[in-house]
Structures are given as C-alpha cells and as structure tokens.
C-alpha positions, -999 to 999 in steps of 0.1 A, spaced: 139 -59 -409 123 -93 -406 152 -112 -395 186 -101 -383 220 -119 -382 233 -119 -346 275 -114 -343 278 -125 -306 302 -128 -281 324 -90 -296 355 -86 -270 368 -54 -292 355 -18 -297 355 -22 -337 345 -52 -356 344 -61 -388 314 -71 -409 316 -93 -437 294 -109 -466 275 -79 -477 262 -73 -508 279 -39 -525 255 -9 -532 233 -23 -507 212 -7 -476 214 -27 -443 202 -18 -407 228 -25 -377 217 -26 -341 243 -31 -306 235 -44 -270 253 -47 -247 260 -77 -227 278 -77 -189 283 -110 -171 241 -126 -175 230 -91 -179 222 -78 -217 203 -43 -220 180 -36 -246 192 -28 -283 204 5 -296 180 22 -321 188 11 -354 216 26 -376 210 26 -417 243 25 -437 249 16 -474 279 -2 -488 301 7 -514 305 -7 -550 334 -32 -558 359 -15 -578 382 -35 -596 418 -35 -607 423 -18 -642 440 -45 -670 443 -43 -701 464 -53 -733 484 -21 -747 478 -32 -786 451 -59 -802 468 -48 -835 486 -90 -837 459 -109 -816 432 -106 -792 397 -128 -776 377 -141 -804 347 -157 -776 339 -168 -746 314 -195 -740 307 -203 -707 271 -221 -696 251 -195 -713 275 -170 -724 288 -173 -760 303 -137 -766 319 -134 -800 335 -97 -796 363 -79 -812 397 -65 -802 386 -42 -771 365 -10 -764 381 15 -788 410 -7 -796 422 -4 -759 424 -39 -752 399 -38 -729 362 -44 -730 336 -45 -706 312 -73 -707 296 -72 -672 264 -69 -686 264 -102 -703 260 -129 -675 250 -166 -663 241 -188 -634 267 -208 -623 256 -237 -598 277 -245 -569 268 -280 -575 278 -283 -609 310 -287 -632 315 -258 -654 333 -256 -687 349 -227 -701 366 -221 -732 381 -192 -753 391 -186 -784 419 -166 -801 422 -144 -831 453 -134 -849 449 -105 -874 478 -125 -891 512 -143 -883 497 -165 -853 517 -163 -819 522 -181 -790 490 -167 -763 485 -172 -731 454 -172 -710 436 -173 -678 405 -165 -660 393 -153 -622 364 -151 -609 362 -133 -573 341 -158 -555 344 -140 -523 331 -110 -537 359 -84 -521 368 -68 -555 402 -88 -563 413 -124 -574 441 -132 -553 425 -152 -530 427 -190 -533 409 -209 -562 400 -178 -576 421 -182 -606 396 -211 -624 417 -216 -657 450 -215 -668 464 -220 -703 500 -217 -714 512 -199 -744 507 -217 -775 487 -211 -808 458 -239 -798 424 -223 -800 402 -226 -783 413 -236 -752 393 -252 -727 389 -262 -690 368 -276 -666 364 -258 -628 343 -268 -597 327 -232 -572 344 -230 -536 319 -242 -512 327 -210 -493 318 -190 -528 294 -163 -519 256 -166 -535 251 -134 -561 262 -122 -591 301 -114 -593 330 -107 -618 347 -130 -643 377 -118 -656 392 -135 -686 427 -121 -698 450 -135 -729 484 -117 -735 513 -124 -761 537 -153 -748 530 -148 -711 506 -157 -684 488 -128 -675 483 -111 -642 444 -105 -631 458 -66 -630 479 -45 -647 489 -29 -683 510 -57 -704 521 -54 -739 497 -75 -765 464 -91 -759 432 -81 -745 413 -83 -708 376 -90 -712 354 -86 -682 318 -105 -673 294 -112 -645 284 -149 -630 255 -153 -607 268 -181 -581 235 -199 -576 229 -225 -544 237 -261 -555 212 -280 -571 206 -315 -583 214 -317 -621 241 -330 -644 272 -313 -650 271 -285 -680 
C-alpha cells in the first residue's frame, strides 16, 4: 500500500482494529518499539473482513397493513406488502447519498388493505457501520401509532458517522413501536442502503 495508518503507542498483546470496510482486503504490519529503540517492520500480513450481517425483522402478516413508500433524497420506493408476503423485503439495492452536512427528510407512507389502524413507525440507520442499531442517534425517526400517512421527519448524520454506503432500516408494525429486530405480529420491515458522503456546501434537501 501507498499509505498506512499508524496505531502507536499498543501496551497489550491483542488490539482491536476498527473502521474497516466489510468484505474488504487490507495489509497489517507490527514493530516493535523498546524504550528509543524501534526495529524494522514485520513482513506484511493480508487479511479480509467479514460482511455485516444484520438482525432478521420482520412483520408476521401484511394481510391489514403494510409500507406503501419510502422517499428519502433520491429514493422514492413505492413497493408492496413484503418478499412473498413475509413482511419483509429487501431493498438494499436501491440507495442514495446522504451528506453529513445536510438536513435530510424522510417520510413513509402507509397502506391498509381495508379498516385503517393505528401504525407505528421508525427508522435506523447504522452509522457506525458494526451491523446493528443500538448505538446512539442511530434510530433517525420515530412516529407513534396513529392512522396519519405519510409520516415525516427531519434528521441531521453523526459527525462520527462513518464515510460508505450502509443500511437503513425502516420498520412499521400494528399499534406499537417497533424494535430494529425481531418477529412482531402485523406490519412490514423494509431494508435500504445510504451512502454517507463527506459534508459539502449546499442547501438542506
């Protein structure tokens, strides 16, 4: 490699490396370093890093209700009640940029198949890229149950949001916030990638 990132100053046998890219090749070399004396670098070591696997969710029926769209900068899904009726449908290869610098607007819409009930929704985004959505600020939007559609919000990007593409996870279930994981009774999950861009000048979107 060109350039290399130097982790200095390691008082343990193990350490932990963190920001990688998943599914990616990088090249690690050690040295060692003894009072003002440092020796030479090991030969260099060639590893790969795994994919980010994500927690399964997913609405048990869409036979009352499930997401109608998605519009979010440049995505402007209009889909139907899940993969095979399993209230779950993958979307990652629909994506958009998302500038740190900006204001982003999201909003969703709900369909009924007939009596209209009260939904609830949210969305995550894993900003940190470590394949969950707990951490904090992850959850972007959060809408209460109700029969409003859409539903809208407004969310900033962490300035500690890591640069790449990532998962959005957009979730609406039957009377009750949902969790970013897990089986619940009625609604549907509905998965996406965002590309976290570095900030910009521009107006908000």
């Amino acid at each position: 490699a060109s350039t290399w990132t130097d982790v200095p100053n390691l008082t343990t046998s193990s350490h932990t490396i963190t920001g990688l890219q998943p599914t990616t090749t990088y090249e690690v070399e050690v040295r060692s370093k003894c009072d003002t004396a440092t020796s030479a670098y090991s030969s260099t070591i060639s590893f790969v890093t795994t994919n980010v696997n994500y927690c399964n969710s997913n609405g048990q029926s869409t036979t009352d209700e499930y997401i109608g769209n998605v519009t979010l900068n440049t995505i402007n899904n209009t889909s139907g009640e899940g993969t095979t009726g399993t209230g779950y449908s993958d979307f990652t290869y629909i994506s958009t940029d998302l500038d740190k610098n900006l204001t982003h607007n999201i909003s969703i819409s709900k369909i009924w198949t007939g009596t209209q009930y009260n939904e609830a929704v949210s969305v995550w985004i894993d900003f940190n890229k470590d394949g969950d959505f707990e951490d904090a600020g992850e959850n972007v939007f959060t809408s209460g149950a109700s029969q409003s559609t859409p539903v809208s919000g407004s969310f900033s990007i962490p300035n500690d949001a890591l640069i790449g593409s990532t998962r959005m996870r957009v979730s609406m279930r039957y009377n009750t916030s949902p969790n970013s994981c897990g089986l619940f009774d009625y609604g549907e999950v509905e998965d996406y990638t965002v590309n976290i861009t570095e900030p910009s000048l521009g107006n908000n979107e």
